[in-house]
C-alpha positions as CSV (number, residue, x, y, z in Angstrom):
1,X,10.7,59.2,41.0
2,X,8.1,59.2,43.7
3,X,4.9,61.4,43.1
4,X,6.1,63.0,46.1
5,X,9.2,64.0,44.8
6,X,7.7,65.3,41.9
7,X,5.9,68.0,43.7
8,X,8.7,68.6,45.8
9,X,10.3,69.6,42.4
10,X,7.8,71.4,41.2
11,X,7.5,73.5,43.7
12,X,11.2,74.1,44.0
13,X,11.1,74.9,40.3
14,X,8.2,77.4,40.8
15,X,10.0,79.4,43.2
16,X,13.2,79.4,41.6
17,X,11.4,80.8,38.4
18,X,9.8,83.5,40.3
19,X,13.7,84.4,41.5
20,X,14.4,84.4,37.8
21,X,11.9,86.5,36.9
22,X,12.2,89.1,40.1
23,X,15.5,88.6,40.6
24,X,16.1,92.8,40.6
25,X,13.2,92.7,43.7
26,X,13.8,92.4,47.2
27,X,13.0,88.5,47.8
28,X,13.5,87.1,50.8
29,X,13.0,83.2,52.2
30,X,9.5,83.5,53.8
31,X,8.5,85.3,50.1
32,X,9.7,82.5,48.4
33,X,8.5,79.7,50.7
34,X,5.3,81.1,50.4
35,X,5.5,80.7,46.8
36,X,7.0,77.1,46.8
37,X,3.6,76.5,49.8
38,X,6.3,75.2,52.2
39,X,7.6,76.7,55.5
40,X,11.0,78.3,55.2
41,X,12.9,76.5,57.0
42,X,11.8,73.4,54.2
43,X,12.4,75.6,51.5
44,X,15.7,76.7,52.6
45,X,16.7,72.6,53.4
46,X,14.9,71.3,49.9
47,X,15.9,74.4,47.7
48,X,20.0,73.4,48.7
49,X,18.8,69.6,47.8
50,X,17.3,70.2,44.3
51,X,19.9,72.5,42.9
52,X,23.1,72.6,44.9
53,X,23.1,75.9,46.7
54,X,20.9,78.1,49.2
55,X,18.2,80.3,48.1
56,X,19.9,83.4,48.7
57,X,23.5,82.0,46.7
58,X,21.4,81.6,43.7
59,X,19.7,84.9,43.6
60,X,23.0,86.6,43.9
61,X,24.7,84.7,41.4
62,X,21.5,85.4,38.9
63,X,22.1,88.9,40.1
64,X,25.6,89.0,39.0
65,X,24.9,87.2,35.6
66,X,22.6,90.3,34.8
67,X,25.3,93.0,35.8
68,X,28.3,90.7,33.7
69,X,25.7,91.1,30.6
70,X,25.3,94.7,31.5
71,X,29.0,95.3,32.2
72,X,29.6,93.8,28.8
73,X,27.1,95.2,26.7
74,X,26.4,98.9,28.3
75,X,28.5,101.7,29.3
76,X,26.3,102.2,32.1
77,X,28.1,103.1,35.5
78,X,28.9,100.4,37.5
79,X,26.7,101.8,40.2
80,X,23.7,102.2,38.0
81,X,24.1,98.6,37.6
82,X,24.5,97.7,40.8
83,X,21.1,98.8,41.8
84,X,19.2,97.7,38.5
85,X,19.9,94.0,39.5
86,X,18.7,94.2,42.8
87,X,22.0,95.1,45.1
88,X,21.5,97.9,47.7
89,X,25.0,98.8,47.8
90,X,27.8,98.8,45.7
91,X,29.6,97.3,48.2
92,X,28.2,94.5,48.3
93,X,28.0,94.2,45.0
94,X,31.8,94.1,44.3
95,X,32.2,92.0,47.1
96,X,29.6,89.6,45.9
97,X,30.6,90.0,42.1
98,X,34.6,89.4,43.2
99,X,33.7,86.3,44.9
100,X,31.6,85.0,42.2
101,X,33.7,86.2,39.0
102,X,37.1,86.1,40.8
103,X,37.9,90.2,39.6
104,X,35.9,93.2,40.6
105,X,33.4,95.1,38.3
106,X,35.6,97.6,36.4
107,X,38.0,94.9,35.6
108,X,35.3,92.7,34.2
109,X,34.3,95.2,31.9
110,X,37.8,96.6,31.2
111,X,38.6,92.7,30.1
112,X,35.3,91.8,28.2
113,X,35.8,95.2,26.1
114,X,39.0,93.4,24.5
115,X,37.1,90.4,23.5
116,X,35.3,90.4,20.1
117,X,33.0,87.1,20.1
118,X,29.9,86.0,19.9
119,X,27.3,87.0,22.6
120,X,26.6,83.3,23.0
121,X,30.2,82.3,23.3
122,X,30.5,85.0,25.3
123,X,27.8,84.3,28.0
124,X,29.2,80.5,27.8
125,X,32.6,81.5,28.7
126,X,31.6,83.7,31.4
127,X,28.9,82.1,33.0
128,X,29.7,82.1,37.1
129,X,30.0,78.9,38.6
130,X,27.9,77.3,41.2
């Protein structure tokens, strides 16, 4: 691997940890472009290169990772957990969460309440998809 590359990388890899740690906080491309010291239009392009999807795909997915664990392990509303993992409605967050989990919210937690395994097997199972 180039030199080159190897920054690219890291700096792909530093903005995707900052998503990881913020994901709850409004991020948006020219935020994280900043971060990565690219323009955004770069970042968008190389972020989809290095890992598969866009920028704004894989903040919502770790977004709905958070609200499965939530859903699973809280019997917080479904809205309080829409907002505590960064949605701003709950519409979109169903939407988002059906497309990504293939069932909506309630359903998800109605199904995970009849399963009795370890949290690790758990997350494994469950774990969205790219």
């Amino acid at each position: 691997m180039s030199r080159a590359a190897e920054e690219t990388n890291r700096r792909m890899l530093r903005a995707r940890d900052a998503m990881d740690r913020a994901f709850a906080q409004p991020l948006d491309v020219p935020a994280l472009a900043a971060i990565a010291h690219v323009s955004p239009a770069h970042f968008t392009r190389t972020f989809r290169a290095t890992f598969g999807e866009t920028p704004h795909r894989y903040l919502q997915r770790r977004r709905v990772e958070r609200a499965m664990f939530l859903l699973r392990e809280s019997d917080r509303s479904v809205t309080d957990i829409c907002f505590e993992v960064g949605f701003g409605s709950t519409g979109t967050f169903s939407r988002t969460f059906s497309d990504i989990v293939g069932r909506s919210p309630r359903a998800y937690r109605k199904e995970a309440a009849g399963t009795q395994a370890p949290t690790c097997f758990t997350m494994a199972w469950t774990r969205p998809s790219a």
